[in-house]
C-alpha positions as a Markdown table, in Angstrom:
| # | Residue | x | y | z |
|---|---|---|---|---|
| 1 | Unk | 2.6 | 6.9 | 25.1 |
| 2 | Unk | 2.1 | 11.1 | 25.1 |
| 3 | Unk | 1.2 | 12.8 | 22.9 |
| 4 | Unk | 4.2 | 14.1 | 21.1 |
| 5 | Unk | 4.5 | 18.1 | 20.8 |
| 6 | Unk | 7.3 | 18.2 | 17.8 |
| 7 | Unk | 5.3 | 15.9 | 15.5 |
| 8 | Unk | 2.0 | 17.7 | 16.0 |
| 9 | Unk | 4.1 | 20.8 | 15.3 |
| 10 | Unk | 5.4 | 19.2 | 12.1 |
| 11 | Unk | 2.0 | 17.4 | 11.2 |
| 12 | Unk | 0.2 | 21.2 | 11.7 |
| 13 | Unk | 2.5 | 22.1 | 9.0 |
| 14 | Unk | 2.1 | 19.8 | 6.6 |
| 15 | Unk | -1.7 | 20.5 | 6.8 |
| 16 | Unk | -0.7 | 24.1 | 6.0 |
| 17 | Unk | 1.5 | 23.5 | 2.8 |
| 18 | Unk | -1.0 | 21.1 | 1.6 |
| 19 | Unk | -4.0 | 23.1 | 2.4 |
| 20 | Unk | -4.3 | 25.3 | -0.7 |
| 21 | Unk | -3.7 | 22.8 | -3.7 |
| 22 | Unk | -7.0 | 21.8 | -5.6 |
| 23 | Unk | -7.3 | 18.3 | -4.7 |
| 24 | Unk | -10.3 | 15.9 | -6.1 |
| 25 | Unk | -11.3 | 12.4 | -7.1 |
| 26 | Unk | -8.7 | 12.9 | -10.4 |
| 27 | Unk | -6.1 | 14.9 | -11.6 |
| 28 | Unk | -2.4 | 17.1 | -11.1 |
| 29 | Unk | -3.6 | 18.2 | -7.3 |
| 30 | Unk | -3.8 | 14.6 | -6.1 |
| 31 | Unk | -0.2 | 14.2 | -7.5 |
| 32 | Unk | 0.8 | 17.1 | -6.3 |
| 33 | Unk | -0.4 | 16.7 | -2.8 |
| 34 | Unk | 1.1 | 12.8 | -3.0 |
| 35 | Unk | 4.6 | 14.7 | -4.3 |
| 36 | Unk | 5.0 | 16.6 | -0.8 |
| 37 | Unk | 3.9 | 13.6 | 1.3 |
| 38 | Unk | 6.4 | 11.8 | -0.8 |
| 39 | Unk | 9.0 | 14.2 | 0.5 |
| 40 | Unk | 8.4 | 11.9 | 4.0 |
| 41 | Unk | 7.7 | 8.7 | 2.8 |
| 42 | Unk | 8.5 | 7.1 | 0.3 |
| 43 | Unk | 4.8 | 6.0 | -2.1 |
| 44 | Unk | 4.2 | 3.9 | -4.9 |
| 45 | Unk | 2.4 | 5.5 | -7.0 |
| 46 | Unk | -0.3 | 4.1 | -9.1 |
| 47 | Unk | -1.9 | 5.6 | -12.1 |
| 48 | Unk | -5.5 | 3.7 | -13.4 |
| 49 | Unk | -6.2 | 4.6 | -16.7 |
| 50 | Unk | -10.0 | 6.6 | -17.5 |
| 51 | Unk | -12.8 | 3.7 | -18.3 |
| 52 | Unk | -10.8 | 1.3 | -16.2 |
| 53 | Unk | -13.8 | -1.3 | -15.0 |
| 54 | Unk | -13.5 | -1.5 | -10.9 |
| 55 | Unk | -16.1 | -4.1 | -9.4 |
| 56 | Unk | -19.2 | -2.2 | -10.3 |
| 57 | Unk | -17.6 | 1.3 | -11.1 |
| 58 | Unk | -15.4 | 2.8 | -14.0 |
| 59 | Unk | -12.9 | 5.3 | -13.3 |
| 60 | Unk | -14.2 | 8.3 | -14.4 |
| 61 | Unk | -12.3 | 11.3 | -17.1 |
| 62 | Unk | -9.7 | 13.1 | -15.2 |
| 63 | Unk | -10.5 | 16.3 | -13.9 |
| 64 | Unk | -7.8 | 19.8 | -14.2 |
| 65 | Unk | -8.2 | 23.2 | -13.3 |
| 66 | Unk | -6.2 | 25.8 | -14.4 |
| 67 | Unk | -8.2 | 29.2 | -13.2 |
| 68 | Unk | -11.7 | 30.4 | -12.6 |
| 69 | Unk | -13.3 | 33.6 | -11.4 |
| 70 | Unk | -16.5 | 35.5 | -11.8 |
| 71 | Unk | -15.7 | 39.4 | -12.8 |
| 72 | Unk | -17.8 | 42.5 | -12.9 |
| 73 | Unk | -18.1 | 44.8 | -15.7 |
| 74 | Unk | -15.0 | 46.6 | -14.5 |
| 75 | Unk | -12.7 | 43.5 | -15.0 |
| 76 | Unk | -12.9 | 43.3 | -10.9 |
| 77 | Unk | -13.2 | 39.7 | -9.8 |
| 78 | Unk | -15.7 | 39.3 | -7.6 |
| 79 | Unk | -15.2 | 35.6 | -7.4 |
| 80 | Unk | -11.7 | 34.0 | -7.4 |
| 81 | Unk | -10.4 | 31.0 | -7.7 |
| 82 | Unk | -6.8 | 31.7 | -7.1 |
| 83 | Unk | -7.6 | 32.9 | -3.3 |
| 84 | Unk | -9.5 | 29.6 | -2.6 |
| 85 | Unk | -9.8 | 26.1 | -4.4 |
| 86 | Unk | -13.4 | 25.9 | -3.0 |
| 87 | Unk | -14.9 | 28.4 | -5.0 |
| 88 | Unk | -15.4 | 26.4 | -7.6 |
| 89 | Unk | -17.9 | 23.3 | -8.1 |
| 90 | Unk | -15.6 | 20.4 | -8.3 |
| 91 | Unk | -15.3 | 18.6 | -11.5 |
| 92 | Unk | -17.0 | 21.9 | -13.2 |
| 93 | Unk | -16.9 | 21.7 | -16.5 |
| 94 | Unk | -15.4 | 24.7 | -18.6 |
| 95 | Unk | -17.3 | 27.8 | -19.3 |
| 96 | Unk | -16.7 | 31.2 | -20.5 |
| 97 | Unk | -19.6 | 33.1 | -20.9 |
| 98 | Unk | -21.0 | 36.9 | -19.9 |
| 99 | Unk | -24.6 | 36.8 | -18.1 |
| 100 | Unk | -26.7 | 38.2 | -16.3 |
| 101 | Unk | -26.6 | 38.1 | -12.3 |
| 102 | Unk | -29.8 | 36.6 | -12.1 |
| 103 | Unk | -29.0 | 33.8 | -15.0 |
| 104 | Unk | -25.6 | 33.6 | -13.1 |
| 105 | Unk | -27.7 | 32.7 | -9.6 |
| 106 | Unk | -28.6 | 29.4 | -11.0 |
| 107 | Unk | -24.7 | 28.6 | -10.7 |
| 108 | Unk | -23.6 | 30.0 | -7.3 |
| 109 | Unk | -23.7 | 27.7 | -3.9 |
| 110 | Unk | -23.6 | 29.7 | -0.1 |
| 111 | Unk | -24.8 | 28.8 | 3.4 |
| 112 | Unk | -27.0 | 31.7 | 4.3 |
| 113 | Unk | -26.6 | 30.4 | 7.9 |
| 114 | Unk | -22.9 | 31.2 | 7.9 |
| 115 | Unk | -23.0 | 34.0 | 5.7 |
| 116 | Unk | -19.0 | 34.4 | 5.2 |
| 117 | Unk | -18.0 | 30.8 | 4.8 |
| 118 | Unk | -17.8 | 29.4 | 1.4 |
| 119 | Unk | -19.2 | 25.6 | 0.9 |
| 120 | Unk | -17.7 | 22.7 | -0.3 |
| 121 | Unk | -19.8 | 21.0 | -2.8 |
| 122 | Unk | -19.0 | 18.7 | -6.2 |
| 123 | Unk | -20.8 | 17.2 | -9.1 |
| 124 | Unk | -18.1 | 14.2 | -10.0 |
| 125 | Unk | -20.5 | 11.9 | -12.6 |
| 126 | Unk | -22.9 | 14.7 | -13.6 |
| 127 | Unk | -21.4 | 17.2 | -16.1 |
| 128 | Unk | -22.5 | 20.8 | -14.3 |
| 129 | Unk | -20.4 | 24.0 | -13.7 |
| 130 | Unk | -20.4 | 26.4 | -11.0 |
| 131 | Unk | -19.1 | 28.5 | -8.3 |
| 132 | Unk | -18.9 | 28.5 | -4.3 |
| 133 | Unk | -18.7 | 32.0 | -2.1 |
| 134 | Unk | -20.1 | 33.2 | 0.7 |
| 135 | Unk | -23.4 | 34.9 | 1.3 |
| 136 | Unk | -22.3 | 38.5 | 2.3 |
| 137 | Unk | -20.3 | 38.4 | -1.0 |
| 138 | Unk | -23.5 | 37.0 | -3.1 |
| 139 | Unk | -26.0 | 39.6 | -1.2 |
| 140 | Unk | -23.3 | 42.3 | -2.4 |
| 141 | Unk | -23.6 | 41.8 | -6.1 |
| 142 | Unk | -25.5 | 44.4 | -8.4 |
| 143 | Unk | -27.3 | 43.6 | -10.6 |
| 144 | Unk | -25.9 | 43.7 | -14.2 |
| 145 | Unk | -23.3 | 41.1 | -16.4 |
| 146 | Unk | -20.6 | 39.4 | -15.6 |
| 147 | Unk | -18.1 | 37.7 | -17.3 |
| 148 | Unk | -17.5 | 34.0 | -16.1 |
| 149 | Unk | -14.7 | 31.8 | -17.0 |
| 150 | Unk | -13.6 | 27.9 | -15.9 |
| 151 | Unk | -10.5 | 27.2 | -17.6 |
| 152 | Unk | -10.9 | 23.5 | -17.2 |
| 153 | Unk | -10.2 | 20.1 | -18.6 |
| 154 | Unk | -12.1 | 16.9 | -18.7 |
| 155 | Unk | -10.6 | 14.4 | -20.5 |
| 156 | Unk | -9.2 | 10.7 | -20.3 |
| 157 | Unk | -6.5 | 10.6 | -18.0 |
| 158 | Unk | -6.3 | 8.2 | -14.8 |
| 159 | Unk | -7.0 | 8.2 | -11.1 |
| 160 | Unk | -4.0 | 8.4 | -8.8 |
| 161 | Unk | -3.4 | 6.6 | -5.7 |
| 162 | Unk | -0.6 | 5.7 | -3.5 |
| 163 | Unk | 0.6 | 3.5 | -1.0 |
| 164 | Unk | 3.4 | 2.8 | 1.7 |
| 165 | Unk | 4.4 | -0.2 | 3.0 |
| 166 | Unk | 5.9 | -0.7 | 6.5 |
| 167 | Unk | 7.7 | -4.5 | 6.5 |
| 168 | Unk | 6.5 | -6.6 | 9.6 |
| 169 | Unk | 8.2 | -9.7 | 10.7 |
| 170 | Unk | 4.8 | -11.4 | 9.3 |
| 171 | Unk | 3.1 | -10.7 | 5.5 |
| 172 | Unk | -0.2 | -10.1 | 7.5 |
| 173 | Unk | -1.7 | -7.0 | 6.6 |
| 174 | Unk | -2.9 | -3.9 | 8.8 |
| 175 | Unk | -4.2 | -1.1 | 6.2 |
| 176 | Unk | -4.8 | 2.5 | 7.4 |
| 177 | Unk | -6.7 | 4.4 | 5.2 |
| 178 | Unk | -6.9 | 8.1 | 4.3 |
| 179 | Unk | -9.2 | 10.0 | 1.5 |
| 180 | Unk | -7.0 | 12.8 | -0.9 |
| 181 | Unk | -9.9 | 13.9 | -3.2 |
| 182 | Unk | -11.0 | 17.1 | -0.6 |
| 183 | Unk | -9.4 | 20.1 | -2.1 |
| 184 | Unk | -8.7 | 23.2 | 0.9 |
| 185 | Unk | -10.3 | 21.1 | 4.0 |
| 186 | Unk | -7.7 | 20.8 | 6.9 |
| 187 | Unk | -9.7 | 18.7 | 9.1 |
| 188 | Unk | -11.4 | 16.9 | 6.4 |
| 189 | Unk | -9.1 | 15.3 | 5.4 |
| 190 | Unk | -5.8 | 16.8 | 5.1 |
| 191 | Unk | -5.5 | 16.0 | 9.5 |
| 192 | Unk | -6.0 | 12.5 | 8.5 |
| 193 | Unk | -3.4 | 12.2 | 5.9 |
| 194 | Unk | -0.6 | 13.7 | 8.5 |
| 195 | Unk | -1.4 | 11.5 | 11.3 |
| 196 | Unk | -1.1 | 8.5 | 8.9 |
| 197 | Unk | 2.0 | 10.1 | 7.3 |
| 198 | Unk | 3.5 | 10.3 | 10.6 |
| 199 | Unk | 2.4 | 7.2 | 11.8 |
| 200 | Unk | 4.5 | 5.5 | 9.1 |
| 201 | Unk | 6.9 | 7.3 | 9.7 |
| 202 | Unk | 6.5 | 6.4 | 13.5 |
| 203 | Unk | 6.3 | 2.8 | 12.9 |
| 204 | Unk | 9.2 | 2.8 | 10.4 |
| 205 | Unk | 11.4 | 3.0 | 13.3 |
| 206 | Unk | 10.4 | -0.3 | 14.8 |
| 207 | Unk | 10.2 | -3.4 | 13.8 |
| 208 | Unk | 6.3 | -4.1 | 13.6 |
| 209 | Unk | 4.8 | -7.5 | 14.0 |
| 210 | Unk | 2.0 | -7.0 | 11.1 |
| 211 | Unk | 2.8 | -5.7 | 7.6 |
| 212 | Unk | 1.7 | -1.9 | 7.7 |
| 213 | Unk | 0.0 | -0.9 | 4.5 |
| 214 | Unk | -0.6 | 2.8 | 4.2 |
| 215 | Unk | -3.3 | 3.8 | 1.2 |
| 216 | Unk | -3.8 | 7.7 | 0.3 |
| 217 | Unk | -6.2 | 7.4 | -2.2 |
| 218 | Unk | -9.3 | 9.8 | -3.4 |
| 219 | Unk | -12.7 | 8.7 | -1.4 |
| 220 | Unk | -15.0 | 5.7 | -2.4 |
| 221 | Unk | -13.6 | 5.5 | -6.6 |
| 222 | Unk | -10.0 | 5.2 | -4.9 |
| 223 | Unk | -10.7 | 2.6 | -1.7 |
| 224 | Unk | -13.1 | 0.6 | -4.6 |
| 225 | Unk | -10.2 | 1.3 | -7.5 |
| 226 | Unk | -7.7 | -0.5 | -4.5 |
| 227 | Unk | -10.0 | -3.3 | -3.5 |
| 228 | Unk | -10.5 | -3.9 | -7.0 |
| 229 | Unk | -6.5 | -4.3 | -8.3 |
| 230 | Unk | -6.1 | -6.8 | -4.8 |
| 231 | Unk | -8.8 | -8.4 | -4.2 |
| 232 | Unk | -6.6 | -11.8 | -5.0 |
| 233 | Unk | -4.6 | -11.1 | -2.2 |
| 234 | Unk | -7.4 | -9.1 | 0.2 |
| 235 | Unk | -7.0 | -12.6 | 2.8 |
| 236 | Unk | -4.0 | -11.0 | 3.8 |
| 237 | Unk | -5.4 | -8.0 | 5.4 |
| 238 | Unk | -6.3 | -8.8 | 9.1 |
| 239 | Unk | -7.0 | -5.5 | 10.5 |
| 240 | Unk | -7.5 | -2.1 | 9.5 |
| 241 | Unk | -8.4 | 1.8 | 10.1 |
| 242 | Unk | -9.7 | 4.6 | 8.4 |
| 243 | Unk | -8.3 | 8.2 | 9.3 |
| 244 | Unk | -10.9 | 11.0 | 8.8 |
| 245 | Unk | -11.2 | 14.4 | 10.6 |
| 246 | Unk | -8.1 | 13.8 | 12.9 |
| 247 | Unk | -7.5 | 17.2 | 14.2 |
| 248 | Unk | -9.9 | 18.8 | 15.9 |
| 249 | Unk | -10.7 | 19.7 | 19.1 |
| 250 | Unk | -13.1 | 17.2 | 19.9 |
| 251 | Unk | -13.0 | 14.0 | 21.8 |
| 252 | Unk | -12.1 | 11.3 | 19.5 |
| 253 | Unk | -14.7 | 8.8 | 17.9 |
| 254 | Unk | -14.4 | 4.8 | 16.9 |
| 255 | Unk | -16.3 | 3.6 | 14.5 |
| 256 | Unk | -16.7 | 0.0 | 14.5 |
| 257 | Unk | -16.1 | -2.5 | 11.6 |
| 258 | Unk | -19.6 | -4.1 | 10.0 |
| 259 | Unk | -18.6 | -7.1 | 12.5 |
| 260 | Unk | -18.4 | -5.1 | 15.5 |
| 261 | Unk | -16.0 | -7.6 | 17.8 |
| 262 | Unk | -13.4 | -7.0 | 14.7 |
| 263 | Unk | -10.1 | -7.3 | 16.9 |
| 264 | Unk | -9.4 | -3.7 | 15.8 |
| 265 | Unk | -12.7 | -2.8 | 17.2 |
| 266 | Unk | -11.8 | -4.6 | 20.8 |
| 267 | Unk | -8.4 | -2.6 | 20.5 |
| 268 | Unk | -9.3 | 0.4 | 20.7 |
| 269 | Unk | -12.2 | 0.3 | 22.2 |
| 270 | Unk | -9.5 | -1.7 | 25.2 |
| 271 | Unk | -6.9 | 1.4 | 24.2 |
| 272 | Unk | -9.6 | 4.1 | 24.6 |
| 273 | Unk | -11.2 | 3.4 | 27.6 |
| 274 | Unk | -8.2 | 2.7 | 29.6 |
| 275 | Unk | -6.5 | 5.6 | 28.8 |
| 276 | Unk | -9.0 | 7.4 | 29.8 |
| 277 | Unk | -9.8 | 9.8 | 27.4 |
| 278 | Unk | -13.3 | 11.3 | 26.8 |
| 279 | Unk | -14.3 | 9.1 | 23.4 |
| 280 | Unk | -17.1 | 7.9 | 22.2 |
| 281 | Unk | -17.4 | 4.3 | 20.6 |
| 282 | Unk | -19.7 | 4.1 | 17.6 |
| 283 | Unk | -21.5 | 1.5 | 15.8 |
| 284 | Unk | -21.1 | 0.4 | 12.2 |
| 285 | Unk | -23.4 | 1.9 | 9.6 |
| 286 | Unk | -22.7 | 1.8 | 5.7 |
| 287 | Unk | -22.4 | 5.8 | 5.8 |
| 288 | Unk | -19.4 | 7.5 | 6.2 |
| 289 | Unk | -15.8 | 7.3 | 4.9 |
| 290 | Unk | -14.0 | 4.2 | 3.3 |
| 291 | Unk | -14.1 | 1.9 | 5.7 |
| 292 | Unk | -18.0 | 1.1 | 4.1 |
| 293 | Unk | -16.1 | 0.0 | 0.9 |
| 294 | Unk | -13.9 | -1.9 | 3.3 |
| 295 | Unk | -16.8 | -3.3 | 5.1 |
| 296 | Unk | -18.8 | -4.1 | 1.8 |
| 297 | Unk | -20.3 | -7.6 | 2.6 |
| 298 | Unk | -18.6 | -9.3 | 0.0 |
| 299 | Unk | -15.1 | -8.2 | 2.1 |
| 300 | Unk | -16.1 | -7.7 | 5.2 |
| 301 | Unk | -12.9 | -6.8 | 6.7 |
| 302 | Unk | -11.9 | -6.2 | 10.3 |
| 303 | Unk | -11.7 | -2.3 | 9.5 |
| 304 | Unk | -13.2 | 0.2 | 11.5 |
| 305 | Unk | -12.6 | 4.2 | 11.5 |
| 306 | Unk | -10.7 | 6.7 | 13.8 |
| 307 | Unk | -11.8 | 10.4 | 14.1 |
| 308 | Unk | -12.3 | 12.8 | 16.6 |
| 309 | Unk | -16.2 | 14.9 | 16.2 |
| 310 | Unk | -16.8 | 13.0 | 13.1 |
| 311 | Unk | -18.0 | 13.9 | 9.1 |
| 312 | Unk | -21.0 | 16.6 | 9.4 |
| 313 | Unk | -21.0 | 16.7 | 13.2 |
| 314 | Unk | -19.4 | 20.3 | 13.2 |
| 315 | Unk | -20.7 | 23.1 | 11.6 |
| 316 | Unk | -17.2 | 24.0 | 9.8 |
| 317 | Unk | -17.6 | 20.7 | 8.0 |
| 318 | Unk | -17.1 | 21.1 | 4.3 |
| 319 | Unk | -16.9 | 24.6 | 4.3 |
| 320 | Unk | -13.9 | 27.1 | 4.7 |
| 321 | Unk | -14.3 | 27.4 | 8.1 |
| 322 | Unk | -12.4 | 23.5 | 8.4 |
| 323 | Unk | -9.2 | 25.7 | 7.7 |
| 324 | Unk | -5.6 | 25.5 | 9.5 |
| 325 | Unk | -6.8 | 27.3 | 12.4 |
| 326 | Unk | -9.4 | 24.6 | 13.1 |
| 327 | Unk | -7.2 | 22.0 | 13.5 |
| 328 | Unk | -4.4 | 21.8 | 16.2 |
| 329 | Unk | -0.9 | 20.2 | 16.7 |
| 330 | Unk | -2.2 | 19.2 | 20.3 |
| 331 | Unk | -4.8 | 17.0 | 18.5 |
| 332 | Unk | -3.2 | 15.7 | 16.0 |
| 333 | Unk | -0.6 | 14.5 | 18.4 |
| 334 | Unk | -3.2 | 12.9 | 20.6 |
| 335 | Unk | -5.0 | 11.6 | 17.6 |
| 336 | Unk | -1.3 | 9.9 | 16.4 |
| 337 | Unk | -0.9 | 8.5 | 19.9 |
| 338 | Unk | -3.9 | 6.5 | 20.0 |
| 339 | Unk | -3.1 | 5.0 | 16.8 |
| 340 | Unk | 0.3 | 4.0 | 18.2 |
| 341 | Unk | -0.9 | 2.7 | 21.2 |
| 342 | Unk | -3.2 | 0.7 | 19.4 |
| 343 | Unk | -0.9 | -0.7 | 16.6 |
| 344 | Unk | 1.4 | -1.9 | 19.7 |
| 345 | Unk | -1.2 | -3.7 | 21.2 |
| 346 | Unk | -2.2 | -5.0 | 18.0 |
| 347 | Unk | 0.9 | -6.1 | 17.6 |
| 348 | Unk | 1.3 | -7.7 | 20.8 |
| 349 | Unk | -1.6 | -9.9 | 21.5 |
| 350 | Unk | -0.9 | -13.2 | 21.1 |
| 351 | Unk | -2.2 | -16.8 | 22.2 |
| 352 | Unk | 0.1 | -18.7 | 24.6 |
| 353 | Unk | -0.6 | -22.2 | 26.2 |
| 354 | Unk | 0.4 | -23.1 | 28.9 |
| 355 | Unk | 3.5 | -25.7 | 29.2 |
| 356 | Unk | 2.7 | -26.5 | 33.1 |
| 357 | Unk | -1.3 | -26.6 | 33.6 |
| 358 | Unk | -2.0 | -29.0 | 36.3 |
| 359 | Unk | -2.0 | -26.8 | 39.3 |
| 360 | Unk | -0.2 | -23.6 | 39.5 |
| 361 | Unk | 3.8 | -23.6 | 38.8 |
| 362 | Unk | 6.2 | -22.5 | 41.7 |
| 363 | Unk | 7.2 | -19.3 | 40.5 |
| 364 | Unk | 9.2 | -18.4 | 43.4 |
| 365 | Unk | 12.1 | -21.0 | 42.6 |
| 366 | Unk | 12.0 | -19.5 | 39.0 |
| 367 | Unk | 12.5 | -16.1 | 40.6 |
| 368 | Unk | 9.6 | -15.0 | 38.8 |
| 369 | Unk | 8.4 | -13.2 | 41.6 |
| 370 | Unk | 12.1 | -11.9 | 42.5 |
| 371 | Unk | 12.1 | -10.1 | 39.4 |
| 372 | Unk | 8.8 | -7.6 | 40.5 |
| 373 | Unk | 10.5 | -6.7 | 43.3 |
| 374 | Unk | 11.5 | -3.4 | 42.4 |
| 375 | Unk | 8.6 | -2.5 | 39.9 |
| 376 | Unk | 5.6 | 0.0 | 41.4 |
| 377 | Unk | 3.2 | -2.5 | 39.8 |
| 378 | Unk | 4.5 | -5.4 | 41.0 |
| 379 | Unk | 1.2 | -6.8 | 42.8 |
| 380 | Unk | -0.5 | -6.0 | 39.4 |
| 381 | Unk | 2.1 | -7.9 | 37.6 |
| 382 | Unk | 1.8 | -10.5 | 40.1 |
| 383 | Unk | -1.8 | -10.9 | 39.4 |
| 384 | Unk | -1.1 | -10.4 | 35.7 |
| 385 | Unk | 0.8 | -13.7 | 35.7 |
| 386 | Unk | -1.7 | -15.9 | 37.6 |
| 387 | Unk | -3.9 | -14.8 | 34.7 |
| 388 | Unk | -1.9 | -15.6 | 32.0 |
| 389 | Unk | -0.9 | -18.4 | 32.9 |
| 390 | Unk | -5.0 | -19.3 | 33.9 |
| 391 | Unk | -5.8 | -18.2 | 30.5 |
| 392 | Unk | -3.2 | -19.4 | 28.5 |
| 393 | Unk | -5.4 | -22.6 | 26.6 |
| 394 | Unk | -4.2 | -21.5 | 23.0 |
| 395 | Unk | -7.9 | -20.0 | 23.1 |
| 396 | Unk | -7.4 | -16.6 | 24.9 |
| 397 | Unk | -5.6 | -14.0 | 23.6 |
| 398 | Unk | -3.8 | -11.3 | 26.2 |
| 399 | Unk | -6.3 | -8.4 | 25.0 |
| 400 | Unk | -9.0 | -11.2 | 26.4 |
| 401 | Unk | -6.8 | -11.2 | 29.7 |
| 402 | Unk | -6.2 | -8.0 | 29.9 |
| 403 | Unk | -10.4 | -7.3 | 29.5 |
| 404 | Unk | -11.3 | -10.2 | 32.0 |
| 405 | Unk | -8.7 | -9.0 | 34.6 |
| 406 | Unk | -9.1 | -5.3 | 34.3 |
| 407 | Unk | -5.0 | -5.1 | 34.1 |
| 408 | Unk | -3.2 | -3.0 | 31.8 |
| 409 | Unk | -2.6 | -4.7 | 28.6 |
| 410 | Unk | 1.0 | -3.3 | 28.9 |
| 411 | Unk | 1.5 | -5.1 | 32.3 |
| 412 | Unk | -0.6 | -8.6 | 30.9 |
| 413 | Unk | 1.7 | -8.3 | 27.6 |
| 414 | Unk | 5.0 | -7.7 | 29.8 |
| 415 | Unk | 4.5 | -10.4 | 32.5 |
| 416 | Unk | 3.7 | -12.8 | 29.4 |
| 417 | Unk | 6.8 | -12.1 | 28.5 |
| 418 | Unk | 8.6 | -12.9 | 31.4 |
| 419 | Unk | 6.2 | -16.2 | 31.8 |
| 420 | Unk | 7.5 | -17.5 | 27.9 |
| 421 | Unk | 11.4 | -16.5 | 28.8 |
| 422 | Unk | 10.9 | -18.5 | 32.4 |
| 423 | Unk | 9.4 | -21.6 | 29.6 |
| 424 | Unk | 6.3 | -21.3 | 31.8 |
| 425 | Unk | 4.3 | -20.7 | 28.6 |
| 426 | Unk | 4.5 | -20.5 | 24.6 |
| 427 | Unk | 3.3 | -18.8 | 21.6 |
């Protein structure tokens, strides 16, 4: 399955129009950012009320910003949060005051190693205020006062999430996962929430074997807030992935679930290597994105976690450097396509048995082998079916086939067909 050049086009602007809204762990920018993804598909949007007990976590005040700068005695600002949503501290507290640069200092968060890139940083459960710029602008300052303003509110509110629901022909659950609590950060993770946007999307236009459960919520309070409100019906979910840092340039990176032979993990591990891409297959460790709520050892779900250089691998990682230019269409395309080739695998391995195992059936007289006659693969498929039909105890699945044989799943899952239509095997 290519990679698709119009939807990386369209994901690349999505990442665009999202890319300057203030997003965090609470408030309007979430909504707001949910609001445009809403515009292509539909979400259900949930609202959690402030003090709201989730396992062993309580939904924190909700967080709004209305403006912030920092202004010289001239009224110029020096510092402003209308150009960027990172230049101020996340969940900052409000502030107006006039001091001194060097009482001001205390406040102010660079990378002196990338002296004209602004950080990201936050301060979620510890009431703090403050501002993010770059170096060259710091080392440009005078000395002397300046006024400083954060016109923001903390207050009871809720934290919003939403999901998206693809019907399957079973109430089995896959969940793909993305984070909305980064504010101006298109790798990290606006990428990740237009791949899985256009994955639904994608997968809306089939009919999918699994249920497809799509969750945008903000990072660890929103996956815990989720597992929280179902974990009476968490048995349902079988599989699932995580989408963080989705668009860049580098080659793409599994993480594997806490159990490691998850079936998601064998699947794209299966998916990656025989597509040949350059990729990298890493282990589980609780450190990361969501899928370590996911993973928690009291759920322990089959959920692993699809980037491509992952979180604090790159030096434009939480900075403004991880802007639209850093991410391309090219990579979000290829990104999308390996989630769709592994959702139809997925959704095609089964267990068959086989209905004739004494001694190999005569497929000839069923025209089995008839039917490869015009196919290029045809010895493949030929050898595909003496697998299947080997294999096919009700104890192998076709993904094991398709690993023991070194055939293409696609090829295993196609002459299985063919094997089941003949009545040779059934599901």
């Amino acid at each position: 399955m290519a990679p698709m050049t119009e939807d990386g086009e369209e994901m690349h602007a999505l990442v665009e129009r999202l890319y300057p809204l203030c997003r965090s762990i609470t408030g309007d920018g979430v909504r707001a950012t949910l609001d445009i993804v809403g515009e292509y598909i539909p979400l259900q949007v949930h609202e959690v009320p402030t003090g709201t007990q989730v396992l062993d976590w309580t939904v924190p005040q909700e967080w709004n910003i209305r403006d912030a700068y920092i202004a010289d005695t001239t009224g110029r600002r020096v510092v402003d949060f209308a150009k960027s949503s990172l230049h101020v501290l996340g969940y900052s507290v409000p502030v107006s005051a006039t001091m001194p640069l060097a009482e001001l200092r205390e406040h102010l968060h660079t990378l002196p190693d990338h002296p004209s890139w602004v950080p990201y940083r936050t301060s979620y459960y510890k009431p703090e205020w403050g501002f993010c710029l770059a170096q060259e602008t710091l080392d440009a300052l005078p000395d002397g006062e300046y006024e400083v303003r954060i016109d923001s509110t903390l207050a009871d509110g809720h934290l919003t999430y939403a999901e998206h629901v693809v019907p399957g022909q079973v109430p089995d659950e896959v969940i793909v996962s993305c984070h909305v609590c980064h504010p101006s950060l298109a790798n990290d993770n606006l990428a990740g929430i237009a791949v899985a946007t256009f994955l639904a999307r994608a997968l809306a236009r089939e009919t999918p074997y699994y249920t497809y459960r799509f969750i945008y919520a903000p990072g660890t309070i929103g996956a815990i807030t989720w597992l929280a409100r179902n974990a009476e019906r968490i048995d349902r979910v079988k599989h699932g992935l995580v989408l963080a840092c989705a668009g860049d340039r580098g080659q793409l990176t599994y993480k594997r679930s806490r159990r490691g032979d998850a079936e998601i993990d064998r699947v794209l591990r299966h998916v990656l290597a025989t597509s040949e891409r350059p990729h990298h297959v890493a282990e589980f460790t609780p450190y990361g994105y969501d899928e370590r709520q996911f993973c928690s050892p009291g759920f322990d779900l089959g959920v692993g976690s699809l980037s491509r250089t992952p979180y604090a691998r790159y030096p434009e990682y939480h900075t403004s450097a991880d802007n639209p230019d850093f991410v391309s269409p090219e990579a979000m395309a290829d990104t999308l396509a390996v989630c769709r080739e592994a959702f139809t695998v997925l959704d095609r391995n089964r267990r068959y048995l086989n209905l004739s195992p004494y001694g190999e059936p005569q497929l000839g007289r069923r025209g089995l082998y008839d039917s490869l006659g015009g196919r290029s693969d045809a010895k493949q498929a030929e050898m595909a079916m003496l697998w299947v039909l080997n294999l096919s105890d009700g104890e192998h699945s076709l993904l094991d086939v398709a690993e023991r044989s070194g055939l293409p799943f696609d090829t295993v899952a196609a002459t299985a067909g063919a094997l089941h239509g003949a009545g040779l095997i059934k599901a």
